[in-house]
N, C-alpha and C positions, 0 to 999 in steps of 0.2 A: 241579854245585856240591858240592865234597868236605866233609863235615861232619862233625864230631865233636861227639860226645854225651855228658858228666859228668853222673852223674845219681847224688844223693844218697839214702840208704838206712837205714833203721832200722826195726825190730823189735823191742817188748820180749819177746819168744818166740822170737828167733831164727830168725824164719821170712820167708817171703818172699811175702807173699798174694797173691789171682789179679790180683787190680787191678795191682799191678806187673809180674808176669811180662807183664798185658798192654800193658801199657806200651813195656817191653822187647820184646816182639815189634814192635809200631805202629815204634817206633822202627828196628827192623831191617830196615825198608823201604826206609829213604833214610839212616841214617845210615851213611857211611863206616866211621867207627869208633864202639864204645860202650864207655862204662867206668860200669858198676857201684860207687860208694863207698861198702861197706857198715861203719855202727857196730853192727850186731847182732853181732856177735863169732859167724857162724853155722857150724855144724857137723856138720850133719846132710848125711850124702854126697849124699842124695837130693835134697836143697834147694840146695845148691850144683852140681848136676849142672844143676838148673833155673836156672840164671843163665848159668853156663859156655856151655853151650848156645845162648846168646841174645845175651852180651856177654860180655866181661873184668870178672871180680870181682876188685876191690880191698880191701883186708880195712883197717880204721882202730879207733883206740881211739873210745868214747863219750865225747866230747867237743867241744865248740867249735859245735856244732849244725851245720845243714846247711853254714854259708858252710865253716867249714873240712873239711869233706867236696867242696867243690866245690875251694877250693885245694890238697888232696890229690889230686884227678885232674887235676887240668889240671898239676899237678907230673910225675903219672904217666905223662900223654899226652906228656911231650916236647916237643920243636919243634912250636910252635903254628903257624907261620906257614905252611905247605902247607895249610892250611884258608881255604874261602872262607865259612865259616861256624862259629862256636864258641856249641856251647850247654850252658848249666848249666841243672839240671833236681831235682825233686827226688819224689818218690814221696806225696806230699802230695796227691794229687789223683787224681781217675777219669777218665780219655781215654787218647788223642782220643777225641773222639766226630765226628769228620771226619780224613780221612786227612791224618797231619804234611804227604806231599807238597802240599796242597790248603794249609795254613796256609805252607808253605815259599816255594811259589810265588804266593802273594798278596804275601807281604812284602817278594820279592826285585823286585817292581815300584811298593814306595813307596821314596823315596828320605830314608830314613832310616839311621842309623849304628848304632844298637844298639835292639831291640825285644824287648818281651817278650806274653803272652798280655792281659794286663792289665794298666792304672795306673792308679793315684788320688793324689789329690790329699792327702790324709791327710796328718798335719803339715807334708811338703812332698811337691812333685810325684816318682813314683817310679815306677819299674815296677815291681810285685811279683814277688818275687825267686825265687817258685817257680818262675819259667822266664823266663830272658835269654838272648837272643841277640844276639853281638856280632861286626861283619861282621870283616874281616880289618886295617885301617887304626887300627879300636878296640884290636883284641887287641896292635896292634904298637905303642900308643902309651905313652908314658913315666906316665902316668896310671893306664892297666887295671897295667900291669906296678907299678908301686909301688903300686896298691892293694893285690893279692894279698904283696909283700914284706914288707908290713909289718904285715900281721893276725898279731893276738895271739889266743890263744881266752880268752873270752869264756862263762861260764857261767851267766849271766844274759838270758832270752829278749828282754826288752825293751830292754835293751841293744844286743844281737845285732841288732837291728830297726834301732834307733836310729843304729848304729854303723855295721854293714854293709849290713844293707837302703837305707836312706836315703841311705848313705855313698858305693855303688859310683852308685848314677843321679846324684847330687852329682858326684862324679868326675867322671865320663860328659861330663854336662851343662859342668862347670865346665873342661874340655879342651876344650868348643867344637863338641864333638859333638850330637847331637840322637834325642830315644828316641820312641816310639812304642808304640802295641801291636793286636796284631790284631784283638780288640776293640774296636770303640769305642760308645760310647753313642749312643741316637738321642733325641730331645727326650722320645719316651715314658716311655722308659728312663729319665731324669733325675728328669721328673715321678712317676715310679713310685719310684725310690728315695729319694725325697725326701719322698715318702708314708709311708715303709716306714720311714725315720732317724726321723723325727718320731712315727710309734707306739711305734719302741725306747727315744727320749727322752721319752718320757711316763711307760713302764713302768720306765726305770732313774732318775729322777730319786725314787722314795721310798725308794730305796737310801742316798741323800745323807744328813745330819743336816735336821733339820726345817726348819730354819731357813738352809739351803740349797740347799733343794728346785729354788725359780723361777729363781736364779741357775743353776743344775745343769740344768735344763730348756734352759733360752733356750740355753744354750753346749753341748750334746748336740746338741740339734737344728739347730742349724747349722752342726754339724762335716760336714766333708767326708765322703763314707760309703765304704764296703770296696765293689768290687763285687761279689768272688765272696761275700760275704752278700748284701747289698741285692738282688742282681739275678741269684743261683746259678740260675732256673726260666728262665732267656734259655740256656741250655744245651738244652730241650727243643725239638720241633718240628726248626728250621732250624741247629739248635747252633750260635747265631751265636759264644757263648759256648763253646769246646768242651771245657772241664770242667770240672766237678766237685768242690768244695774238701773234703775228708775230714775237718776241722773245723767246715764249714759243718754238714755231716749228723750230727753227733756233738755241737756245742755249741749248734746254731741259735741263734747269738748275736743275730742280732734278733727270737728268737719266733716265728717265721711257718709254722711246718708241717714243719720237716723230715722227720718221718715221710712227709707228703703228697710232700714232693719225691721223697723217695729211692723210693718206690713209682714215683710217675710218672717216674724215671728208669729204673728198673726193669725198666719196659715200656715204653718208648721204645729203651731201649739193654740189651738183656739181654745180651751176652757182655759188655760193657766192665762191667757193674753184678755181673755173675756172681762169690757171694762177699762182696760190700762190706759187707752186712749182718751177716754172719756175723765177718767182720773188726773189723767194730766193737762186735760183743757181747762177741767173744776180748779186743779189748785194752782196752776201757773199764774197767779196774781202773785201767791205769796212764796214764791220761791223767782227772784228779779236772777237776772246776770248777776253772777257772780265777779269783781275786781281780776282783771287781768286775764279771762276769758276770751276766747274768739264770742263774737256773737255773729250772727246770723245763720241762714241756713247756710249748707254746702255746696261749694259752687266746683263739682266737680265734671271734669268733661271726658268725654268716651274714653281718651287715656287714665287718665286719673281713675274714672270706677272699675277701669282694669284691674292697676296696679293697687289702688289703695284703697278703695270703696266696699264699704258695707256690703254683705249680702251680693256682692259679685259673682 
């Protein structure tokens, strides 16, 4: 199965950390071709020796976020159509933690048309866009090709989400095609992140005005939930989950332990983890709280990392 690899790239240090290179290696296994599309603007010979090495560096201004770093390589890669596989990808995450071939050849025996690692249902149904893959019938339809034609960049994140995230499974879906992801949830899994939205909608509902608290509660907690949050510790053990989200360990946006997680990844997976910690001390200046975030750590107590806690 010939397959090309766009896999999106940024650094505010211009560097390239080991989580990526190890990436780009995992990837050099079974990918035909790789393209690297880096907005670090990076320049240091020894760090681009470390790409070169591994894939094709693509160099782009910082701009437009990852979507137009994926329409920059797949510009760059050419005639798409001798691929029986097209994947965009982006450096946002720690894996595999199971060999791509192992996720490659699961998927190439569901009969689905474009998949990615994960979907949720979150404002509407999507794959998340850290990694799609679109078989050959996709990539040649009148739909993927005027999606990419007509992206404008976009310098607003939730936008970018709204617009292109949302936009391309919309697409997708709306050509008549059908997505999937390798991932899927088991009844546990539901009941467990369902547990897990419902203690985040407790703790962000006295964020609201006072007098929007219970309204702000009942519609938190019934919002459809992320999985690589809710359910990033389904990575350890059987890594049914096989990675990682570098947001999740850096913003634990539902509270639940990330410290505890990224240890028990740690030691679970120590070459894929080799680094991460250190990566996320380096760049945490320039990635602040995010608008309407919990912040701090997790203040969870022996019940709570029962029922709801990371790595429990």
């Amino acid at each position: 199965m010939r397959t090309l690899v766009v896999m999106a790239h940024y650094d505010p240090d211009a560097m390239v950390a080991p989580h990526v290179l190890y990436q780009l290696e995992a990837w050099g296994e079974v990918a035909d071709r790789l393209l690297l599309v880096s907005a670090a603007g990076l320049r240091d010979p020894a760090v681009i020796d470390a790409v070169t090495s591994r894939a094709e560096l693509v160099n782009r201004g910082n701009e437009g976020y990852d979507f137009y770093s994926y329409k920059h390589g797949l510009e760059a890669a050419g005639d798409l159509s001798g691929y029986d596989l097209v994947v965009i990808c982006n450096d946002s995450y720690v894996g595999p933690l199971v060999p791509w071939s192992t996720i490659l050849r699961t998927m190439a025996d569901r009969p689905v048309d474009a998949w990615g690692l994960t979907e949720t249902m979150r404002r509407r149904r999507h794959v998340q866009s850290y990694f799609y893959a679109f078989r050959p019938w996709v990539v040649a339809s009148q739909g993927f090709t005027r999606f990419w034609a007509d992206m404008q960049i976009l310098s607003d994140r939730s936008q970018v989400i709204r617009v292109y995230e949302l936009g391309l499974s919309r697409a997708i879906l709306d050509a008549g095609f059908e997505i999937s992801s390798y991932y899927t949830e088991s009844a546990r899994d539901r009941r467990t992140a369902r547990a897990r939205h419902v203690w985040w909608a407790v703790h962000r509902a006295p964020l609201r005005p006072k007098g929007k608290r219970l309204s702000s509660l009942s519609r938190f907690a019934l919002e459809p939930w992320n999985p690589m949050s809710a359910l990033a510790d389904r990575a350890l053990g059987d890594a049914r989950l096989p990675v990682v989200k570098i947001d999740t360990l850096r913003y634990d946006p539902y509270r639940l332990g990330s410290q505890a997680l990224l240890t028990a990844c740690e030691r679970h997976y120590p070459q894929a983890f080799d680094g991460v910690r250190e990566f996320l001390e380096r760049t945490a200046r320039a990635y602040p709280a995010r608008p309407g975030e919990l912040v701090g750590p997790a203040q969870l107590g022996p019940l709570a990392r029962r029922v709801v806690g990371y790595a429990s």
